[in-house]
N, CA, C and O atoms as a MOPAC input file, in Angstrom:
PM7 MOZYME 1SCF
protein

 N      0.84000 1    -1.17300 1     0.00000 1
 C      0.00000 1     0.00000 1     0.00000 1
 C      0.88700 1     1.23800 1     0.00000 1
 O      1.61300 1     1.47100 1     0.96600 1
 N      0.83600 1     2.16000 1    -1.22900 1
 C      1.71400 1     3.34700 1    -1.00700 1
 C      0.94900 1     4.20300 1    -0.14300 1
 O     -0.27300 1     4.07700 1    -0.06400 1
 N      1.71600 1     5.24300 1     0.64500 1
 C      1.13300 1     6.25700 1     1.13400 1
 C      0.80800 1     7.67300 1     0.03900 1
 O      1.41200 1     7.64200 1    -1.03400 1
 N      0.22000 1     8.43600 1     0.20700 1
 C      0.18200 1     9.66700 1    -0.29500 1
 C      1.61100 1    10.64900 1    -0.23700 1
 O      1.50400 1    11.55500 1     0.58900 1
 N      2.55500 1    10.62500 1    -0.77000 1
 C      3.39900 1    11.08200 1     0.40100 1
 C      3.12000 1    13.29400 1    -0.63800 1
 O      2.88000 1    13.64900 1    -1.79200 1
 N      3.34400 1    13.99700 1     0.60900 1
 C      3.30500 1    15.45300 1     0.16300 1
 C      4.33400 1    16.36200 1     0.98700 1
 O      4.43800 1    16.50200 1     2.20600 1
 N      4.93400 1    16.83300 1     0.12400 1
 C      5.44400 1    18.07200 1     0.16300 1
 C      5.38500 1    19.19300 1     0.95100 1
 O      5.23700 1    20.29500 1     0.42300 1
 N      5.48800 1    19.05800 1     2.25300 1
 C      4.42600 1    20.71300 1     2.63000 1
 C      5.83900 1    21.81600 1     2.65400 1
 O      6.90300 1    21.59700 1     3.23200 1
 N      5.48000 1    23.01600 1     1.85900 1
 C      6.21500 1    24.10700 1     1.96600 1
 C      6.12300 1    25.07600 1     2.93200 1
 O      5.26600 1    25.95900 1     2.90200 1
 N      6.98500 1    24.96000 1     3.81500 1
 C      7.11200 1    26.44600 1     4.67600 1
 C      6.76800 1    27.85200 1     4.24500 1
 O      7.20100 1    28.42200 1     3.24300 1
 N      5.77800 1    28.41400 1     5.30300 1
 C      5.01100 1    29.57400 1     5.09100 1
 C      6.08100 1    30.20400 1     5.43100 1
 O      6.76700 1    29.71600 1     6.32900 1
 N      6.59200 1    31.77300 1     4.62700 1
 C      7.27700 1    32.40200 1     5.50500 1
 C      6.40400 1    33.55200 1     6.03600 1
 O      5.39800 1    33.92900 1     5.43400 1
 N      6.83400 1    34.09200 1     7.19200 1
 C      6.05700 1    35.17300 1     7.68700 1
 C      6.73500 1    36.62300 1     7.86700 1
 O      6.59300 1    36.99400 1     9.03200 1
 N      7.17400 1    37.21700 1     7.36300 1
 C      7.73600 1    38.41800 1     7.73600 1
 C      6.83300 1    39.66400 1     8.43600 1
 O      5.77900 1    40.16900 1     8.05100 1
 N      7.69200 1    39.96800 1     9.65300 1
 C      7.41700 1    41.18600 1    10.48700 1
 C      7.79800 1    41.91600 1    10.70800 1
 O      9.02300 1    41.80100 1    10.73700 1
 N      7.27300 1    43.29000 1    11.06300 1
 C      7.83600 1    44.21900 1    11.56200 1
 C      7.09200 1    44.53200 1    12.69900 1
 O      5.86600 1    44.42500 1    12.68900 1
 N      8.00300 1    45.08200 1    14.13800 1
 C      7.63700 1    45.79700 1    14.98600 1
 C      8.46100 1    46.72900 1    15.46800 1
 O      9.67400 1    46.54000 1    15.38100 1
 N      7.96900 1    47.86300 1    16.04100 1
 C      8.73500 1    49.15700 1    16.70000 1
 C      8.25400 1    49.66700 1    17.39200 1
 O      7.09700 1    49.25700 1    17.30000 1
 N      8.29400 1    50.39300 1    18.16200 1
 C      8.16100 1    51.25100 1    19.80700 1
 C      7.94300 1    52.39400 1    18.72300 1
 O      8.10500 1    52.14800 1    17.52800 1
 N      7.52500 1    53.80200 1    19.23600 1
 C      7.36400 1    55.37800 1    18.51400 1
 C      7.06300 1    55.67200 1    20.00000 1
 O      6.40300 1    55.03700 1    20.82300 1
 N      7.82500 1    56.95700 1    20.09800 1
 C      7.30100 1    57.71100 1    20.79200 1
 C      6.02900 1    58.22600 1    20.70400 1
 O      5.65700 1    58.45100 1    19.55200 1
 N      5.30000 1    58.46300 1    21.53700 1
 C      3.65700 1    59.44500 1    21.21100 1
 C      3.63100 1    60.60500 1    21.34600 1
 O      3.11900 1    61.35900 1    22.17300 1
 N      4.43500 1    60.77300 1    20.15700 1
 C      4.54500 1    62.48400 1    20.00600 1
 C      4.41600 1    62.38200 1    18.62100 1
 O      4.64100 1    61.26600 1    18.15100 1
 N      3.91700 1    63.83900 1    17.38000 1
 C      3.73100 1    63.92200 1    16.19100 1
 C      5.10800 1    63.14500 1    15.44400 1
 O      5.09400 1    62.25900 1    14.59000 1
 N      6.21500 1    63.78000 1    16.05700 1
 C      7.34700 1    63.37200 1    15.53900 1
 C      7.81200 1    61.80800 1    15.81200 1
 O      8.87700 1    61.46600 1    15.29600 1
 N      7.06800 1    60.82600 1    16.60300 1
 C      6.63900 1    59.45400 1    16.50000 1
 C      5.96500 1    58.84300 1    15.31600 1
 O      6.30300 1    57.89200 1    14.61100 1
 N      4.80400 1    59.72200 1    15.27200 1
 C      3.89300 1    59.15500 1    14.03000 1
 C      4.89900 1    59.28700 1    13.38200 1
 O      5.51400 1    58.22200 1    13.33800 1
 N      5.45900 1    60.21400 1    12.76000 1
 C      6.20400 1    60.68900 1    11.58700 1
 C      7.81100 1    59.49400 1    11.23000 1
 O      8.42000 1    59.24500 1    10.19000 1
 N      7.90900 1    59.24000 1    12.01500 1
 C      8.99900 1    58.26500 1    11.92500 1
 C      8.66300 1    57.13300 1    11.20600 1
 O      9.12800 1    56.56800 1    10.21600 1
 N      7.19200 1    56.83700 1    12.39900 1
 C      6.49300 1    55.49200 1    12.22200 1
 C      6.12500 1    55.31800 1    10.47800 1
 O      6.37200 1    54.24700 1     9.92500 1
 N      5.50900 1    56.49800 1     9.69700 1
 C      5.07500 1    56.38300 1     8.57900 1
 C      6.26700 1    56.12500 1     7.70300 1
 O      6.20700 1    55.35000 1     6.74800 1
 N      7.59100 1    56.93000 1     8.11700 1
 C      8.48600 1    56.63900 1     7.29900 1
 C      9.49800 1    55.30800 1     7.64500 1
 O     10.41700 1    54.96000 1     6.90300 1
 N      9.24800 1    54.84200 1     8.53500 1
 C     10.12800 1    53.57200 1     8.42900 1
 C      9.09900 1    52.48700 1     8.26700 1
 O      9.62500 1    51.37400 1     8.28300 1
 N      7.72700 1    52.46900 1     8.10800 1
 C      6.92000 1    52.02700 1     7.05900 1
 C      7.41700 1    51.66000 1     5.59700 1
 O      7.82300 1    50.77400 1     4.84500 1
 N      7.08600 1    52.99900 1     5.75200 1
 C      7.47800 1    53.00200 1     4.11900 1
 C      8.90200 1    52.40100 1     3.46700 1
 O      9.13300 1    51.94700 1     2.34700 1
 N      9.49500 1    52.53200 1     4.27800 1
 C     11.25800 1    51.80600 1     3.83300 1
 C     11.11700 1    50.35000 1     4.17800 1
 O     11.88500 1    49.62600 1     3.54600 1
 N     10.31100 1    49.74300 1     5.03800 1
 C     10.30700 1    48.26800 1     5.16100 1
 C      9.45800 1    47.75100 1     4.27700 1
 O      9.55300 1    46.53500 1     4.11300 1
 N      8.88400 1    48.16000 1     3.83600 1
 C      7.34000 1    48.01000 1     2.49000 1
 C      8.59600 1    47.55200 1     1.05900 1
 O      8.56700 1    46.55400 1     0.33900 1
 N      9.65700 1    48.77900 1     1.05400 1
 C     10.16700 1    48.52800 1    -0.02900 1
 C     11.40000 1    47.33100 1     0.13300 1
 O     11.67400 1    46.45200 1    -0.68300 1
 N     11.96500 1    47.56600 1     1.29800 1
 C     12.88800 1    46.60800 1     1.90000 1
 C     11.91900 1    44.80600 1     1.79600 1
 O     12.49000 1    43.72600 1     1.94900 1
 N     10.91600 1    44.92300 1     1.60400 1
 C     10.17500 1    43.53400 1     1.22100 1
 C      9.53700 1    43.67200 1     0.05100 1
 O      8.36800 1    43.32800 1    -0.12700 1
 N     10.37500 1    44.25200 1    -0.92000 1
 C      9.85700 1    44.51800 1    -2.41700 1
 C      9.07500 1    45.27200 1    -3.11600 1
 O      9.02200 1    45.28200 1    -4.34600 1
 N      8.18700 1    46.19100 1    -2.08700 1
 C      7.12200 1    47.12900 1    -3.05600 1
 C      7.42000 1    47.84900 1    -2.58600 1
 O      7.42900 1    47.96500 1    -1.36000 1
 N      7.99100 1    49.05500 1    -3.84400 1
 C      8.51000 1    50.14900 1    -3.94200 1
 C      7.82600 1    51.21500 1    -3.76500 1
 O      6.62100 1    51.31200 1    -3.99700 1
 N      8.81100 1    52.40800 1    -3.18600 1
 C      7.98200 1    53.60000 1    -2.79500 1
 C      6.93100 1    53.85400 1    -3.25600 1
 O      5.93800 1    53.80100 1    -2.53100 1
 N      6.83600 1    54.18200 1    -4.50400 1
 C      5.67500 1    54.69400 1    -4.82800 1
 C      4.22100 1    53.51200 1    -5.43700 1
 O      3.17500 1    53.83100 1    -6.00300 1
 N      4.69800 1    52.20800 1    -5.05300 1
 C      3.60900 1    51.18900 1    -5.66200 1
 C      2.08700 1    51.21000 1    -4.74800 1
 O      1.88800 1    51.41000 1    -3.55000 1
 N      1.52300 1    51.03200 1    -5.42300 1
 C     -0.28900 1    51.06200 1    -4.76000 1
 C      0.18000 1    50.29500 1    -3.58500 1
 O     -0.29200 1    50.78200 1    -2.55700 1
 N      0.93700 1    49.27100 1    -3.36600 1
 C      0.69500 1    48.87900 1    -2.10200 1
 C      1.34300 1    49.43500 1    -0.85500 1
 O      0.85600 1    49.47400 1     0.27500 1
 N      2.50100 1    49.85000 1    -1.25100 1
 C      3.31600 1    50.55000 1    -0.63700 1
 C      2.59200 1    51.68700 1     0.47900 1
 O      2.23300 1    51.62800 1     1.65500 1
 N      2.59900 1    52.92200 1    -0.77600 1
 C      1.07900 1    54.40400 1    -0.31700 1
 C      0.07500 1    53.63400 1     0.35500 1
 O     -0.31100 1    54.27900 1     1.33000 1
 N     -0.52200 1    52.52300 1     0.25500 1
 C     -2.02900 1    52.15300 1     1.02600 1
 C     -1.33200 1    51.72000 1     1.93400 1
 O     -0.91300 1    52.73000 1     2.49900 1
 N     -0.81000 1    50.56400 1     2.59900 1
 C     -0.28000 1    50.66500 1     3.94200 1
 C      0.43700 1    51.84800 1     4.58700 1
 O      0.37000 1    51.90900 1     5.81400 1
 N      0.89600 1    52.49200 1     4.14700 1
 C      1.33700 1    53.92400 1     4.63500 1
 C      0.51200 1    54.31000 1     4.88000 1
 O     -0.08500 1    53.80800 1     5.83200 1
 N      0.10200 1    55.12700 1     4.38300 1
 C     -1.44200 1    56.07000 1     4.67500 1
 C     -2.80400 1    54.82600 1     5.50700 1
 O     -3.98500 1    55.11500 1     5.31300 1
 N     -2.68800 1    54.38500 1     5.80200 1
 C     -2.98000 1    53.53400 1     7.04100 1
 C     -2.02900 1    53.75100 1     8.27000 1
 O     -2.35600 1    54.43900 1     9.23700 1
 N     -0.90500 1    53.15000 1     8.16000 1
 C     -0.29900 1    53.54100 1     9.53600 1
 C      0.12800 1    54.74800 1     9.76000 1
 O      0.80700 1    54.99300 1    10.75700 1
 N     -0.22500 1    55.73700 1     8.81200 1
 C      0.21900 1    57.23900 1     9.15400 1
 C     -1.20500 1    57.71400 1    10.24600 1
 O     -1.16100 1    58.31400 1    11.32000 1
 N     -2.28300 1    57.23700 1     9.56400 1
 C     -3.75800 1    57.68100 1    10.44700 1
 C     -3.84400 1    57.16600 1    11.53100 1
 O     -4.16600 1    57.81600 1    12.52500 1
 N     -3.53300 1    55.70100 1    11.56400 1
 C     -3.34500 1    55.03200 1    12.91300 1
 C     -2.76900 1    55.81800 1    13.71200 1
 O     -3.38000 1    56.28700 1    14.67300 1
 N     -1.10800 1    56.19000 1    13.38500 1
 C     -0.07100 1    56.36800 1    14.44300 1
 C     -0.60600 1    58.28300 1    14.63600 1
 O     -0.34100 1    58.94400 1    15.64000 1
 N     -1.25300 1    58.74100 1    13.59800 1
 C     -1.83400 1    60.20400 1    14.48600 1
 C     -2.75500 1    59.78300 1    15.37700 1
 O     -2.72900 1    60.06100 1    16.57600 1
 N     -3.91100 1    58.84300 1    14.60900 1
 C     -4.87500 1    58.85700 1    16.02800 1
 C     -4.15600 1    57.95300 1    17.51600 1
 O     -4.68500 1    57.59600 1    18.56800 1
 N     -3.11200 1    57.85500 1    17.12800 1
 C     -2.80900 1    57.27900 1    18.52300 1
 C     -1.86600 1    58.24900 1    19.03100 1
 O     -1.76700 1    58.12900 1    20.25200 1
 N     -1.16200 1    59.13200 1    18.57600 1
 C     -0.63800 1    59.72000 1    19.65800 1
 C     -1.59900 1    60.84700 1    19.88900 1
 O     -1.38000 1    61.49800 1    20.91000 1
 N     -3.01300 1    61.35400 1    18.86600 1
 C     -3.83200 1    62.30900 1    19.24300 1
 C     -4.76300 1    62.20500 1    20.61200 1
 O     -4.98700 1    62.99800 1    21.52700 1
 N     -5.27900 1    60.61400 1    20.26800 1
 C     -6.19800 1    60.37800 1    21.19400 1
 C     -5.63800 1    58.95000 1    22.21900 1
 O     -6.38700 1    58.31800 1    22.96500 1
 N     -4.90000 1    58.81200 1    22.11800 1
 C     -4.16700 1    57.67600 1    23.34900 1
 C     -3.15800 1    57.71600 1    24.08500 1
 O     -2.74400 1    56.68600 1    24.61700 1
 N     -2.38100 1    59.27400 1    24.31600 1
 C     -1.43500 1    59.70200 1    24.84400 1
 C     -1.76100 1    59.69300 1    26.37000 1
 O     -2.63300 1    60.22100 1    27.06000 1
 N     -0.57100 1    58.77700 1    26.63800 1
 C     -0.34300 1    58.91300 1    28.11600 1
 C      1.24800 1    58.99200 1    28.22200 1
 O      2.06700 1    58.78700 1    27.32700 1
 N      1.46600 1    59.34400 1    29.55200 1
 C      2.75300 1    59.95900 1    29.89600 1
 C      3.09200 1    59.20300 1    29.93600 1
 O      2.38700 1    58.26500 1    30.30800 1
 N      4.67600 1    58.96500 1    29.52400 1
 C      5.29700 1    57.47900 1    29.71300 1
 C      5.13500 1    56.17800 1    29.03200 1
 O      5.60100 1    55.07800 1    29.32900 1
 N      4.22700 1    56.60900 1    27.86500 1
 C      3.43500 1    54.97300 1    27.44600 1
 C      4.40500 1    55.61200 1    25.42200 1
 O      4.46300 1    56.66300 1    24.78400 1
 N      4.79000 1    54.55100 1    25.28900 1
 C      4.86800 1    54.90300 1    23.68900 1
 C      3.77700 1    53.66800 1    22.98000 1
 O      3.14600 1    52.74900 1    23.50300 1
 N      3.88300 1    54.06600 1    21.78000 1
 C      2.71000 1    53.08900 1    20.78600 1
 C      3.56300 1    52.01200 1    20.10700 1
 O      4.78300 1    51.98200 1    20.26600 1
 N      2.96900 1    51.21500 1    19.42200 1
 C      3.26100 1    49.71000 1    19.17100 1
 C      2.82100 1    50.02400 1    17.15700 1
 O      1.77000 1    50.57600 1    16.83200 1
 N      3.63900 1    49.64200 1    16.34200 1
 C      3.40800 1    49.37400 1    14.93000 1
 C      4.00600 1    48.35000 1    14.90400 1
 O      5.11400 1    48.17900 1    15.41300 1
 N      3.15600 1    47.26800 1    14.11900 1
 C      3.65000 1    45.88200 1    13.91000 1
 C      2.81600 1    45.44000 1    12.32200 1
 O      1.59600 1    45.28400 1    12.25600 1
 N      3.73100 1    45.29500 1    11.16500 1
 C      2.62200 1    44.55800 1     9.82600 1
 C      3.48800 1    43.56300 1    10.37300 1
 O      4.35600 1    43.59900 1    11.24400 1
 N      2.89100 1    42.40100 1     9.41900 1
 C      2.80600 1    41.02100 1     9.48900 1
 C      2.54200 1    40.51100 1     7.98700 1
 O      1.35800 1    40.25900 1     7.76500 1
 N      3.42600 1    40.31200 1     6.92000 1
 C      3.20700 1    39.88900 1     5.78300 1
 C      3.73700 1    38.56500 1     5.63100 1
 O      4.92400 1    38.25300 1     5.72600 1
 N      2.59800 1    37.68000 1     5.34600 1
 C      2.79800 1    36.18500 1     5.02000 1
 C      2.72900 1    35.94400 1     3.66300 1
 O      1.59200 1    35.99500 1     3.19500 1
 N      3.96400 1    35.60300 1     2.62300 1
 C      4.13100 1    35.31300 1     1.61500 1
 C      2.74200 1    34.12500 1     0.75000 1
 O      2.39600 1    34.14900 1    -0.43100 1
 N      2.34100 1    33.40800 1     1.63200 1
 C      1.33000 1    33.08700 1     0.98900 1
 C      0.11100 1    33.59000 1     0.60900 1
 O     -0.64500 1    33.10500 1    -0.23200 1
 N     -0.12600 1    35.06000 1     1.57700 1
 C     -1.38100 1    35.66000 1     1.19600 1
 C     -0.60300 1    37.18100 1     1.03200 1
 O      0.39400 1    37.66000 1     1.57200 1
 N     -1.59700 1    37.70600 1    -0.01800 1
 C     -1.38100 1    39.05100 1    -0.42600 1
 C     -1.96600 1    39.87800 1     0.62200 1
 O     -2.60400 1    40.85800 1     0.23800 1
 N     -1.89500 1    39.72800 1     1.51900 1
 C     -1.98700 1    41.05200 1     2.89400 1
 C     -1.23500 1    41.03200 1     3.59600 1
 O     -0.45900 1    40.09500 1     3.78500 1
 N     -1.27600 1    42.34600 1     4.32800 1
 C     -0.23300 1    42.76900 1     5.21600 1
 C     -1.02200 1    43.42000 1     6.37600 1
 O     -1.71800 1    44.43600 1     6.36300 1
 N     -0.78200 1    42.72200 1     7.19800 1
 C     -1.58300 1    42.90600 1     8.55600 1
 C     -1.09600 1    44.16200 1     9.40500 1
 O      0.06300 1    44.27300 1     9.80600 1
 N     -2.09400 1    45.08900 1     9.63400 1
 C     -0.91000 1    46.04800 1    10.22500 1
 C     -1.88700 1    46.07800 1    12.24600 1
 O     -2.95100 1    45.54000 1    12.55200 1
 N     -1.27200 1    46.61700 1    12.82800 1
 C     -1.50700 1    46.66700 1    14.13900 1
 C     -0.74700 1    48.45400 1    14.52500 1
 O      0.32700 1    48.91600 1    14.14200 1
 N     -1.54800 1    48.92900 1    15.18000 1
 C     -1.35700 1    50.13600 1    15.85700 1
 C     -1.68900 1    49.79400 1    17.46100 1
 O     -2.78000 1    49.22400 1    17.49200 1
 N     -1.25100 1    49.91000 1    18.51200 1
 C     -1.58900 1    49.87100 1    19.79800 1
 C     -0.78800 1    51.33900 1    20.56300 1
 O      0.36800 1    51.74000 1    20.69500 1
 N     -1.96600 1    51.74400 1    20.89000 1
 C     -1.39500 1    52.90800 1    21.77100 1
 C     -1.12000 1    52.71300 1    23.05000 1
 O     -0.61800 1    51.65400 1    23.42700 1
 N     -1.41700 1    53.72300 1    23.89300 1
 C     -0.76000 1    53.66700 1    25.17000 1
 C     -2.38900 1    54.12300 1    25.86900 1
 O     -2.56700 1    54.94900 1    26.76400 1
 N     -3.08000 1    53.59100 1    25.40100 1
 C     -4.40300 1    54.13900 1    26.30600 1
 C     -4.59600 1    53.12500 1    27.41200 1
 O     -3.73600 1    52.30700 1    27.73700 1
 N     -6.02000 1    53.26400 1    28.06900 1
 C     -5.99900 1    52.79300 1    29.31500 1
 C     -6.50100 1    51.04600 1    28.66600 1
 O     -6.27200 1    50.13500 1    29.46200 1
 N     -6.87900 1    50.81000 1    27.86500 1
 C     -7.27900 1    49.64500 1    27.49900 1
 C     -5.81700 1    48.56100 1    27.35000 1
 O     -6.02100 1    47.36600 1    27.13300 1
 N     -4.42900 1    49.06000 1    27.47900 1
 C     -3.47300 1    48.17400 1    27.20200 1
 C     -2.76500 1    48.03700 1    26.10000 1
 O     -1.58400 1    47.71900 1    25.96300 1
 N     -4.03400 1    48.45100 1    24.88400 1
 C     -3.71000 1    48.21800 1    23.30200 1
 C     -4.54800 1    47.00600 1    23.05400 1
 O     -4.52100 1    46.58600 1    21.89700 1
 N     -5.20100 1    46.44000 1    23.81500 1
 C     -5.96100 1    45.42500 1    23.35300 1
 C     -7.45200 1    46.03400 1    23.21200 1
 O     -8.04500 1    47.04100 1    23.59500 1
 N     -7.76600 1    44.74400 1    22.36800 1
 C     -8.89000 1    45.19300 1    21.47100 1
 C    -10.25600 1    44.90200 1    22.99200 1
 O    -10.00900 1    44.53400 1    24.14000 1
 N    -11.24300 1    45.14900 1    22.54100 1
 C    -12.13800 1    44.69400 1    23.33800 1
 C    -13.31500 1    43.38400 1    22.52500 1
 O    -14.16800 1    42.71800 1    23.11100 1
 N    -13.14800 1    43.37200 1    21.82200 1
 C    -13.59000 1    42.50200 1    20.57700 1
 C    -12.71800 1    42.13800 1    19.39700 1
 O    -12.37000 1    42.97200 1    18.56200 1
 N    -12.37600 1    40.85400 1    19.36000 1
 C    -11.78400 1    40.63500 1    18.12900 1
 C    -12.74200 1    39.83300 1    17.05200 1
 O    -13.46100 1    38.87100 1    17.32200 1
 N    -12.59600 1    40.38900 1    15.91700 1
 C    -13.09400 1    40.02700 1    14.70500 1
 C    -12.13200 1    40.53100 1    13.40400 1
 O    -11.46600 1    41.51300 1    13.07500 1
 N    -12.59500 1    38.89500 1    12.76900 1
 C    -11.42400 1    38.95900 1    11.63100 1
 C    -12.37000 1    38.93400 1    10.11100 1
 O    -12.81500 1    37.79700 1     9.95500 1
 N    -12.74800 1    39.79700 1     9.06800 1
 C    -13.39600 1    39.71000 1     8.03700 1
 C    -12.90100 1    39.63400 1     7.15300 1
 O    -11.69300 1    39.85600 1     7.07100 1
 N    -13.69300 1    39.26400 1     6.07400 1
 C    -13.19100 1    39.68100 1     4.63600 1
 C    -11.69000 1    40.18000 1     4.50600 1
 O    -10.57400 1    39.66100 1     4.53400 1
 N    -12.20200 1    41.39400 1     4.35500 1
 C    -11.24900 1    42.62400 1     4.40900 1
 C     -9.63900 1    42.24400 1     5.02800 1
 O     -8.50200 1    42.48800 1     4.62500 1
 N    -10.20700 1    41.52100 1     6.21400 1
 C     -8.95300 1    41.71400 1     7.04800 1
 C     -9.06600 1    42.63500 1     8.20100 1
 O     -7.99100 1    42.77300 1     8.78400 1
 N     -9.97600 1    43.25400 1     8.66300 1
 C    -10.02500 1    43.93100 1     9.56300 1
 C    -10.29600 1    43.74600 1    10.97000 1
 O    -11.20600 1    42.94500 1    11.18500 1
 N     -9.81900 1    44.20600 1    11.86900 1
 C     -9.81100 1    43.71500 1    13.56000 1
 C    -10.67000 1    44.12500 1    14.36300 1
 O    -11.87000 1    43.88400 1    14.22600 1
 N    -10.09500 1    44.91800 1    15.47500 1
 C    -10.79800 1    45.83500 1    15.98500 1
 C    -10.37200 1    47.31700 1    15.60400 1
 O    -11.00000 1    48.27500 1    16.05500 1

């Protein structure tokens, strides 16, 4: 009796995470060393995918140092791109009183969290 025998290929997962201060000049970092790891994993400055995760974690990382500033607390940017799927997961966690955790998690379509 042969077995089935298969192949399984390793998913790779590439990440990024970083600390920002929660100050404007945090966000501002945050968007631009975005943007250099976007291209540093192949899509170049100016490619549609590139600008759309940017301009995502640029809004994130204002509304988090606008509305989640606490003294002493910096914010959390983390994508998460898994070569087998065409998304790139991004995460913003501020420094509010919730921890950075969500209060509901849900995962759709889209890809979207809390």
């Amino acid at each position: 009796m042969q077995g089935d025998i298969r192949v399984q290929v390793p998913d790779t997962v590439r990440t990024f995470t970083q600390l920002f201060s929660c100050t404007p000049r945090g966000a501002r970092l945050a968007r631009r060393l975005v943007a250099n790891r976007m291209d540093v994993w192949g899509f170049a400055y100016d490619s549609e995918a590139s600008e759309s995760v940017t301009l995502v974690v640029a809004e994130l990382a204002a509304n988090a140092v606008r509305h989640g500033r606490v003294r002493g607390r910096d914010f959390r940017v983390r994508l998460v791109l898994r070569d087998d799927e065409d998304v790139v997961r991004i995460e913003v966690a501020d420094g509010g009183p919730s921890g950075g955790r969500c209060s509901r998690s849900r995962r759709t379509r889209a890809g979207a969290g809390c």
